[in-house]
C-alpha positions, 0 to 999 in steps of 0.5 A, spaced: 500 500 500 502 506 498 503 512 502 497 516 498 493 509 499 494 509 506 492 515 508 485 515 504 484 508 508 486 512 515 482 518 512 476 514 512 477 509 518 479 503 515 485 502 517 487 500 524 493 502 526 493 499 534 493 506 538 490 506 544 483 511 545 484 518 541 491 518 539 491 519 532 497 516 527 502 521 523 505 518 518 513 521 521 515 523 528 521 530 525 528 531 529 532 537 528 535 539 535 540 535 539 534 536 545 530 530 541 531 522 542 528 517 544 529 511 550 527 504 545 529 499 553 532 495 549 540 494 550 544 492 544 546 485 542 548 480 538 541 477 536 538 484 534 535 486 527 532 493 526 527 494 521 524 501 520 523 507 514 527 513 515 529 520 511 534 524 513 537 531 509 545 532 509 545 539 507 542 540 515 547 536 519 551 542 523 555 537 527 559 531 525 553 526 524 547 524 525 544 518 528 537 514 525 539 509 532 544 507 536 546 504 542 552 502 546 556 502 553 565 501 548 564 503 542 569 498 542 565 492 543 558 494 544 555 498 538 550 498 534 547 502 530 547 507 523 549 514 523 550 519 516 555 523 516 556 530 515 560 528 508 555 524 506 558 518 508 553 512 512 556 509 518 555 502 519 556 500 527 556 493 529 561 490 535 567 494 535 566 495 528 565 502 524 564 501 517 563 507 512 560 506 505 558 512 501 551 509 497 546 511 497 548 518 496 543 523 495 543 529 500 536 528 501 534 520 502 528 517 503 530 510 505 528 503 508 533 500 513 533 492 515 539 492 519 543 486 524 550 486 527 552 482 520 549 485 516 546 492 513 541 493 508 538 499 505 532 500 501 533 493 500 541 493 498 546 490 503 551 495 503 556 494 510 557 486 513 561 485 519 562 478 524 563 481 530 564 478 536 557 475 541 556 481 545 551 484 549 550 492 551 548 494 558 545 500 555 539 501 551 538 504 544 536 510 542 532 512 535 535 520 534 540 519 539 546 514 542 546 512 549 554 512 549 559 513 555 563 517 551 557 522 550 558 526 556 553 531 555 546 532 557 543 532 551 544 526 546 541 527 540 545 531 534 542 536 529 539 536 522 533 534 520 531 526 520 525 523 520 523 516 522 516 513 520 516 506 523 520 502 526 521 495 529 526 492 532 526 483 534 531 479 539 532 472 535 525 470 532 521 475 537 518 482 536 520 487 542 518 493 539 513 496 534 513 503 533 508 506 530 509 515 530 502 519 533 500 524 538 497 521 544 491 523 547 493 531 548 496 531 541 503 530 544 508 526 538 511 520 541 511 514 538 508 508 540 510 501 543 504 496 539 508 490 543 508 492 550 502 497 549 507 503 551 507 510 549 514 513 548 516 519 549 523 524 547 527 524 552 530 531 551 526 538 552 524 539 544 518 536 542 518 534 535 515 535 529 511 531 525 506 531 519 499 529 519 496 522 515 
């Protein structure tokens, strides 16, 4: 179903998106600022797969990076994660490793991402593979934001302008997390959990932008 079919359907009710009683669903959830990131409670490891729809514009990243999610507590062992650099480079974090490849290279790219720790895939194309050792983080990941030790500051996300429109996050063969991107019940933007019925929240002290189905 495509993105104009989509909204018809949730124009006229025919859509369920699985949201709890007056939140209604956005087609993204927009981060700009440092001040915007999100705590998915789930720690990094080796069985992990990341699935999700993402559009990021490189021309806006003031900083060195941003980061569509990442999570870990050594980068030297523990990461996991997916960054665009400020170059138009992509950052495939697994383990200890930090690969770099340079496609796709559009400055404005609208993309789908099917990720695990051996194997990075974007809009359908493995582009970075990597064997790292069995690991298992004590930190969460974060979407538009890294839990790093090395991130001292108060703030963890980074700027430029990044979307995300859905995402999914499994351990093994079981789905832990489902992120639909809403506005709850007073027309707060946050995402929301359909396996753990949770409402997630930015953590930092900007709300996100967002735009309507």
């Amino acid at each position: 179903m495509n993105r104009l079919e989509e909204k018809r359907k949730a124009m006229i009710g025919e859509i369920d998106y699985g949201l709890p009683k007056n939140y209604m669903a956005v087609e993204y959830l927009e981060s700009g600022s440092q001040k915007q990131w999100f705590d998915t409670g789930i720690k990094g490891s080796y069985k992990l797969r990341v699935e999700g729809e993402w559009w990021v514009d490189v021309s806006t990243i003031e900083d060195e990076y941003v980061i569509f999610f990442q999570g870990e507590n050594a980068i030297v062992r523990y990461s996991f994660g997916l960054l665009r650099l400020k170059d138009g480079k992509w950052e495939f974090t697994s383990g200890s490793a930090r690969n770099r490849f340079s496609e796709p290279s559009d400055s404005q790219c609208h993309f789908t991402i099917d990720m695990t720790p051996q194997n990075c895939a974007i809009n359908g194309v493995t582009r970075s593979t990597h064997d790292p050792d069995n690991f298992t983080s004590s930190r969460d990941i974060f979407i538009f934001g890294t839990s790093s030790s090395t991130r001292i500051r108060a703030d963890k996300g980074d700027t430029g302008k990044k979307r995300i429109y859905w995402m999914k996050i499994w351990d093994g063969q079981t789905l832990v997390r489902d992120f639909q991107p809403c506005l709850d019940a007073s027309s707060t933007p946050c995402l929301y959990d359909r396996v753990s019925k949770q409402t997630f929240y930015n953590k930092g002290s900007l709300n996100l932008d967002y735009k309507l189905l």
